[in-house]
C-alpha positions in Angstrom: -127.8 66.2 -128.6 -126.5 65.0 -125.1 -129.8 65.9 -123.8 -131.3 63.8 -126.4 -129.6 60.6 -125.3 -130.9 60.6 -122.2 -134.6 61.4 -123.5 -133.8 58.1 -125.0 -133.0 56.2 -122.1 -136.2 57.4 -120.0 -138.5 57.3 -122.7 -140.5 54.6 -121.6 -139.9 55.4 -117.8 -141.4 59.1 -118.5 -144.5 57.7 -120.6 -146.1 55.6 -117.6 -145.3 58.7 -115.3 -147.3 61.2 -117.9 -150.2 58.3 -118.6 -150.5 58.2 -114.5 -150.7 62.1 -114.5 -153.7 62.8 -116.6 -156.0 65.7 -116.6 -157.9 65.9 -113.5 -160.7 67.9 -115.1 -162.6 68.2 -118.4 -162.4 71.4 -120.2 -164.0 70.6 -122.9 -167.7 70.9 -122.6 -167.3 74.6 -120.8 -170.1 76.9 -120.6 -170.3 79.3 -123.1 -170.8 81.8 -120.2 -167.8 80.3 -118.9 -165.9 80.2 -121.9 -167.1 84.0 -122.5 -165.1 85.3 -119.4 -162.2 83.5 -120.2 -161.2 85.0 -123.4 -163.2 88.6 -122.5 -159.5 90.4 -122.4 -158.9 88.6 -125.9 -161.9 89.9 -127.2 -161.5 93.5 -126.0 -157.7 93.3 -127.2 -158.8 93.5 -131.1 -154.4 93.6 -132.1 -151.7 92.1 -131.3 -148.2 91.4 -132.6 -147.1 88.0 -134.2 -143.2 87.1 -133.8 -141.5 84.8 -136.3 -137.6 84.8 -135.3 -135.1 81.9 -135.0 -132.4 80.3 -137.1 -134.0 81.1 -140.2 -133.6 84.4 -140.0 -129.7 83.6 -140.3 -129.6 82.8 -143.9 -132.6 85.2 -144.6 -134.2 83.3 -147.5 -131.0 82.5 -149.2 -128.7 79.4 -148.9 -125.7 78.4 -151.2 -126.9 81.1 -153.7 -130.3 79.9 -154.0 -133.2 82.0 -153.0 -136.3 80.0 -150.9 -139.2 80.9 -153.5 -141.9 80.5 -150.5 -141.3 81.7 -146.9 -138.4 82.5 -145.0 -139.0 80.2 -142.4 -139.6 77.0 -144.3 -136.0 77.0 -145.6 -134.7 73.9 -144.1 -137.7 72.1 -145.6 -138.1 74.2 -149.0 -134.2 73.9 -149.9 -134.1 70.3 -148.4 -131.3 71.1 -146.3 -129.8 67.9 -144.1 -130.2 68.3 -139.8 -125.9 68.8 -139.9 -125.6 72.1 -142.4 -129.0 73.6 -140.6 -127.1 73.3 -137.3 -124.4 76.1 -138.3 -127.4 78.6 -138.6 -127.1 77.7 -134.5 -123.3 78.4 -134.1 -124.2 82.0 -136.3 -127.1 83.0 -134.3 -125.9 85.2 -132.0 -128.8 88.3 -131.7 -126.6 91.0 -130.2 -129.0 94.0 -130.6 -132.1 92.4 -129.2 -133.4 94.8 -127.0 -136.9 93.0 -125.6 -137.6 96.2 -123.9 -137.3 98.1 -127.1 -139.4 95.4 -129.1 -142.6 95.6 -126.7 -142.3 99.2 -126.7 -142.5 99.2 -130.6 -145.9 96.7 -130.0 -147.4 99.1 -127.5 -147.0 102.1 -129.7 -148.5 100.6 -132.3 -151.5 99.9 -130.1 -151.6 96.4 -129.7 -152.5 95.1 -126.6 -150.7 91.3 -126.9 -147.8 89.5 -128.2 -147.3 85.7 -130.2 -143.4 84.7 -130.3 -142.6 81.6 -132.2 -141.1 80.2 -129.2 -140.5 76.8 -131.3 -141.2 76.9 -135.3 -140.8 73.8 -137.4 -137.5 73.8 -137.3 -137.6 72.6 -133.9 -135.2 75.0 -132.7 -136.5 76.5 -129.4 -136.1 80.3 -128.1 -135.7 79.7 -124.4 -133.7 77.4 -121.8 -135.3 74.4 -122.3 -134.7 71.2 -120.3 -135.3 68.4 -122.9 -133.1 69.6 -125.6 -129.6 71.6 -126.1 -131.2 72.3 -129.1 -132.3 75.7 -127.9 -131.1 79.6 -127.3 -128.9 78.4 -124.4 -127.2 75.0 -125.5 -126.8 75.9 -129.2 -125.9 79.5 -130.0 -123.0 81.8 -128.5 -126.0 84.4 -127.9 -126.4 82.3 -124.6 -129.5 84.4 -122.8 -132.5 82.9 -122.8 -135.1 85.3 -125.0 -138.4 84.7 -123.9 -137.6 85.5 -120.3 -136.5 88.7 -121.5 -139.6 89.4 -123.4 -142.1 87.8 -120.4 -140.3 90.1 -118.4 -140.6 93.3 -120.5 -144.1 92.2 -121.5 -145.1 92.2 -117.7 -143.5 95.7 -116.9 -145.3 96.9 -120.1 -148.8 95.6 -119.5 -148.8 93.5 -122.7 -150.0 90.1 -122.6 -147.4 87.4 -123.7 -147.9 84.1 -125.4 -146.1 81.0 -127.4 -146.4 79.3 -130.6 -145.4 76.2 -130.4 -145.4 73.8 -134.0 -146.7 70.6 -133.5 -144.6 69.5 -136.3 -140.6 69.1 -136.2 -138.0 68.7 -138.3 -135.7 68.4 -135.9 -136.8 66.2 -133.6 -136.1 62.1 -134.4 -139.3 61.2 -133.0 -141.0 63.5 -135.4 -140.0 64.5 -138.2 -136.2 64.2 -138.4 -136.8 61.0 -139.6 -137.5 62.3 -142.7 -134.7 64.6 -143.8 -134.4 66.1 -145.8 -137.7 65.8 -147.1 -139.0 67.0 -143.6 -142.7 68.1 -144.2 -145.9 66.0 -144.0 -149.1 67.0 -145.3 -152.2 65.1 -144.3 -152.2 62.6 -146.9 -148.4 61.8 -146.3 -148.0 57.6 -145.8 -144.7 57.8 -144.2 -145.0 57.6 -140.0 -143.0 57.7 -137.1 -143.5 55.2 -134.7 -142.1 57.2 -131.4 -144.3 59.8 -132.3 -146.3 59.4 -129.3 -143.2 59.6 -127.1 -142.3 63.1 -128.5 -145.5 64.2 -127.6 -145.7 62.7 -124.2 -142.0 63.0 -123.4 -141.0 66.1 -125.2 -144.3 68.0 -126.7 -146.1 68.1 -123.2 -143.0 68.5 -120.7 -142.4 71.8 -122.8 -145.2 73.4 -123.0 -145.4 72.9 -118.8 -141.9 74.8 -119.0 -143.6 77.7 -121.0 -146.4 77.8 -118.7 -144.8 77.6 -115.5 -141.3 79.6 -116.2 -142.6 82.6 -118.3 -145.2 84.2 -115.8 -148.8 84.8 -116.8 -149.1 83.5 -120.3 -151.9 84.6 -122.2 -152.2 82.2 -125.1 -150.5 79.3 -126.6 -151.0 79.2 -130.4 -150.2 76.3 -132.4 -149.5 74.8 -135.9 -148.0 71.9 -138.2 -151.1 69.7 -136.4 -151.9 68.6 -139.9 -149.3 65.9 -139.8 -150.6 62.2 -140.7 -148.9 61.0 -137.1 -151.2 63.7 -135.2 -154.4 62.6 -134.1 -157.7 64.9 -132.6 -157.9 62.6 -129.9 -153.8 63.9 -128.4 -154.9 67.5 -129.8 -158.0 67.3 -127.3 -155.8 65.5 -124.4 -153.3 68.1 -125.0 -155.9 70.9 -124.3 -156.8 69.3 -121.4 -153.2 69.2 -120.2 -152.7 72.7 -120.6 -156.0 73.6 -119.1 -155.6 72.0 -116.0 -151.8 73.4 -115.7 -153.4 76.8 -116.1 -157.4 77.3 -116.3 -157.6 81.1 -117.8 -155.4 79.8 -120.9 -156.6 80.6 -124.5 -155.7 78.0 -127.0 -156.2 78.4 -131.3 -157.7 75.5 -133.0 -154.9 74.3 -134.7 -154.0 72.1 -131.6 -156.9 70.0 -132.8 -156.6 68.2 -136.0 -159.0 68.9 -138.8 -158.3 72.4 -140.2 -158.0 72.5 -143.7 -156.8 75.0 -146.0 -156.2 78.3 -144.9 -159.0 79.6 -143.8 -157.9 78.4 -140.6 -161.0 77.2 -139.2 -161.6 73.1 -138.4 -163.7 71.6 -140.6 -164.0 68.3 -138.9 -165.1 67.0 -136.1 -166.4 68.4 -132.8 -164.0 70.6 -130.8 -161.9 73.7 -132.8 -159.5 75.3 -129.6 -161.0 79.1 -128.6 -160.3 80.6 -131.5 -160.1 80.4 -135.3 -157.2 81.3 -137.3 -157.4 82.4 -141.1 -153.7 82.9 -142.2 -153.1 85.7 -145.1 -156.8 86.9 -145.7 -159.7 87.9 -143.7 -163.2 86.2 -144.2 -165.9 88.2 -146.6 -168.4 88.1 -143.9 -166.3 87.0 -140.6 -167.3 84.1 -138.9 -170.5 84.7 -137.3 -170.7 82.4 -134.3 -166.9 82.0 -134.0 -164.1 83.6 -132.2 -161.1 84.3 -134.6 -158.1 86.4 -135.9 -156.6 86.9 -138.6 -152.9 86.6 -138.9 -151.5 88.7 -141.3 -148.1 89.7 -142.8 -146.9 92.8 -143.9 -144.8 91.7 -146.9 -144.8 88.2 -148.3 -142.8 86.1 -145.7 -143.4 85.7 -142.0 -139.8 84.8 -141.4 -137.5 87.6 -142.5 -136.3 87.3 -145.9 -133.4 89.9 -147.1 -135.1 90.3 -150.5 -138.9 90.9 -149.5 -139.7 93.7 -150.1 -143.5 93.8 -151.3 -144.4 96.0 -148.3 -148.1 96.4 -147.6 -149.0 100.3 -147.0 -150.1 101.5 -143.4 -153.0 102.5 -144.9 -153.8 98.9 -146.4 -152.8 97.6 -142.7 -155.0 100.1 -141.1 -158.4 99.3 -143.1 -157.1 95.3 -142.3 -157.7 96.1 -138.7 -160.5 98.0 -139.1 -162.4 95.5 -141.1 -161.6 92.9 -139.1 -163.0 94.4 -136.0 -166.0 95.4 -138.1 -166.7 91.4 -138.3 -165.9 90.5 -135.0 -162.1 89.4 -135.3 -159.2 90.0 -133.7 -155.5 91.1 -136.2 -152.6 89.3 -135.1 -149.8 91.1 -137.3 -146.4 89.6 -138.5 -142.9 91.0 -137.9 -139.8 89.1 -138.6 -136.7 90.3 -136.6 -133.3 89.9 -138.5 -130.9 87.6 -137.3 -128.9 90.7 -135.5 -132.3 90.8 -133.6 -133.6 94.0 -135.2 -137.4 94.3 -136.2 -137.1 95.7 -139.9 -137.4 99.5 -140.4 -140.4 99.0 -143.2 -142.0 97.3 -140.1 -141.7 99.9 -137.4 -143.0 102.5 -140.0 -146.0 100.6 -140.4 -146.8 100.2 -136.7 -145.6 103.7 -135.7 -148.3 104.8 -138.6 -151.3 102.4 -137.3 -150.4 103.7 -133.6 -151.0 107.0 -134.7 -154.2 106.2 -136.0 -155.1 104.3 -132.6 -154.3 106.8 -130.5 -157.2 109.2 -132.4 -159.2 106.4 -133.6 -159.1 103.4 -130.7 -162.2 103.4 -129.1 -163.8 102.4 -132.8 -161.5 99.5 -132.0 -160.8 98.5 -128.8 -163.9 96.1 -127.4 -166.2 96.8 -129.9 -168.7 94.2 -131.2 -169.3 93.6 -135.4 -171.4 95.6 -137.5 -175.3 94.6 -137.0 -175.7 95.4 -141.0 -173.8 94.7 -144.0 -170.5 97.0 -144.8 -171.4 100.0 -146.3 -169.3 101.1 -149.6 -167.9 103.9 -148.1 -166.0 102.1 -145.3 -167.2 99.9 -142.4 -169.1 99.6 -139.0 -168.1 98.9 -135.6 -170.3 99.1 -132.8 -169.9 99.3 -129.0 -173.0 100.2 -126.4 -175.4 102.6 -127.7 -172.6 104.1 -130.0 -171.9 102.9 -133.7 -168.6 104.1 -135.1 -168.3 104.6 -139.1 -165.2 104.2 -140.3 -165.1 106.4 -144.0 -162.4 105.1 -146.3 -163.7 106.9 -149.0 -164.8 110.4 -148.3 -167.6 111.7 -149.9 -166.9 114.5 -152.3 -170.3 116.7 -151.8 -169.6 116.0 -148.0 -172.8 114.2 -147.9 -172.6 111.0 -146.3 -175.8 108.1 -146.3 -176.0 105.4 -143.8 -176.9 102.6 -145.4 -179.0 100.4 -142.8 -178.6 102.3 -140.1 -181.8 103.9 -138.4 -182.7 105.2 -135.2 -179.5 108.1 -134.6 -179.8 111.2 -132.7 -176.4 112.7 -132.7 -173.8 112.3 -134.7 -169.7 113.9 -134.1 -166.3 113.4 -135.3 -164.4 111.1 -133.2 -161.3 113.2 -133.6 -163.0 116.6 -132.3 -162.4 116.6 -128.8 -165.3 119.4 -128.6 -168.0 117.0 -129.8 -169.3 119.3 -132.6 -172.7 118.0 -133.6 -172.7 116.5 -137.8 -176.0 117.4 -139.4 -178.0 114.9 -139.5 -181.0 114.4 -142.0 -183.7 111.7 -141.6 -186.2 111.1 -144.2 -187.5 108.5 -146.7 -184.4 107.9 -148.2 -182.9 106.9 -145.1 -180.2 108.9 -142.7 -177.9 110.5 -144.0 -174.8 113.3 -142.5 -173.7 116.1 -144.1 -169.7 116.2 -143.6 -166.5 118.8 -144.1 -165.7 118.9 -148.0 -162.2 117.8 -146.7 -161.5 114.4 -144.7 -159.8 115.4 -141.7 -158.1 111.9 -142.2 -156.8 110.8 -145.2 -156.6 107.2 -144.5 -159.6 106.6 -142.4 -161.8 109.1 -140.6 -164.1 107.8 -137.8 -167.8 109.3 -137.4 -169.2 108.6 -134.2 -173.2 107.7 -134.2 -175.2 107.8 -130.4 -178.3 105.7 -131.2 -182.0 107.1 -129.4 
């Protein structure tokens, strides 16, 4: 890493000159009212797209015959293999059918309204022309174009919103983890430490994320992970959101750049500042998070980076009630696809989104900026609610047609949402409670959206 030498050599030089730039404001006592209009296009948004792609998706889960049990993008850690052998995956990368155009078209089809690309996953390896490493798209592969440009660019002419992961952790890196190979990961509890750990993050961490925030055009979010690491304190996640903050004021960042979150529910557990947002990872909480801004991030088979032999594909319909019951508790779905190395986005994939897209394009305003059920889910299906409308979402349609409304009172017109006449739904109210009397038939299989105008 020629780059890396001179890091080296100005390490000490580039600490005083970050120490001497500090934030000039405090972002972290905001108004809620403050805070609220922020993150109000995040809130409205309800589904985006999560991106894992990078070197890992050269070997695809497999290396010298032996198939990573785990995820595909922990590979260099989970098969222990040395800095030297994972550097090939490098000279193979070379992404000749990425199309960015093509993948934020498949996004906004499928009705999401923002984008996450691992611009740098554990493995250090990073997806644009950095400045502080040749270990990146443009010093290390023969693909030679720097990819998040691309997608910033086709993000922009799309109207998607763009933003970066960026892992705290890395294996790469020698004044983080790289110390350590091939034994790479830390957990919390992990006794060994790196003693220039605090010049990777001031002279390597910080310098770029400015490049992502500066170079990319209007960045929406920065998400990040790996802050579990021993060497990682809440005190640099808290200056780090600072930093950011003050480099651009509208940014939305996810509590895992503050230490504390444990297990993955995603959501900090200690101490008193979380990020914007919370982040369970594979599940969705039983009740939400009342209180919290969060998202799920989901996958739709059993690997966020792509693995040739996963193929435990979720159903659309199973990804569509995801999204539906997420919003009905107030969350956002952030939802995985992992290109191939050739830079393809998997064909099980874009069936899945073409399918929830579908269902958007009927179904989205029971979506799209609505707040969280005010009563408990119902057994047939869920709640979402937005002005003086409730939406209920059936999953299971009745077979007598009759529908009841468990804790809902208080309705005087109901109507399919997919009959662009507005035909009225009997209603009846009496002791029992409300209840609708429906077609015998669901006009949709998967999920069919009954649209409630409250008095």
């Amino acid at each position: 890493m020629r780059k890396a030498n001179i890091f080296v050599l100005l390490a000490t030089l580039l600490l005083l000159i970050f120490n001497c730039s500090s934030p000039t404001k405090d972002y972290l006592n905001e108004s809620e009212d403050a805070k609220s209009e922020r993150m109000a296009w995040w809130d409205d948004a309800k589904f985006g797209m999560f991106i894992h792609w990078g070197l890992y998706a050269v070997p695809a889960g497999e290396y010298k015959g032996e198939k990573v049990s785990g995820i595909g993008e922990w590979i260099m850690n989970s098969l222990e293999i040395p800095i030297s052998e994972y550097e090939q995956f490098a000279r193979e990368f070379n992404p000749v059918k990425f199309d960015a155009e093509e993948w934020v078209s498949i996004a906004k089809e499928a009705g999401m309204n923002y984008i996450i690309i691992t611009a740098k996953h554990h493995d250090g390896f990073c997806l644009w022309d950095s400045d502080y490493t040749e270990w990146d798209i443009m010093g290390a592969t023969p693909f030679g174009r720097d990819i998040l440009k691309e997608l910033a660019d086709a993000c922009e002419n799309a109207g998607i919103r763009l933003g970066f992961y960026y892992s705290i952790m890395d294996w790469y890196h020698p004044y983080a983890q790289g110390i350590f190979e091939p034994k790479y990961n830390q957990w919390a509890n992990d006794e060994r430490s790196n003693p220039n750990f605090e010049l990777y993050i001031e002279n390597y961490m910080k310098p770029q994320l400015k490049e992502l925030l500066t170079n990319y055009g209007d960045i929406g979010v920065l998400w990040f992970d790996g802050e579990w690491i021993p060497d990682y304190t809440s005190e640099m996640g808290k200056d780090i959101y600072n930093y950011l903050r003050n480099i651009k004021p509208d940014l939305i960042v996810n509590n895992r750049v503050d230490k504390g979150r444990q297990g993955m529910d995603g959501m900090n557990k200690e101490g008193d500042f979380a990020g914007d947002f919370g982040t369970p990872e594979k599940q969705i909480p039983a009740t939400g998070i009342p209180g919290e801004k969060w998202e799920s991030c989901l996958t739709m088979n059993d690997t966020w980076g792509y693995k040739h032999f996963d193929h435990n594909w979720k159903s659309s319909k199973t990804l569509i009630h995801d999204l539906i019951d997420i919003a009905s508790k107030g969350g956002n779905l952030l939802l995985n696809v992992g290109p191939t190395a050739e830079g393809l986005i998997p064909a099980p994939s874009i069936e899945r989104l073409k399918a929830m897209g579908q269902w958007l394009e009927v179904n989205g305003e029971a979506i799209y900026g609505v707040d969280p059920s005010p009563v408990d889910r119902p057994e047939w299906g869920r709640y979402t609610v937005k002005d003086n409308r409730i939406y209920s979402h059936v999953f299971d349609w009745p077979a007598d047609g009759k529908l009841s409304l468990q804790g809902i009172t208080d309705i005087k017109r109901a109507w399919l949402l997919s009959d662009s006449s507005r035909s009225s739904v009997p209603i009846t109210d009496n002791t029992a409670g409300i209840s609708l009397q429906l077609p015998l038939i669901a006009p949709d299989t998967v999920a069919t959206v009954i649209v409630l105008e409250r008095k």
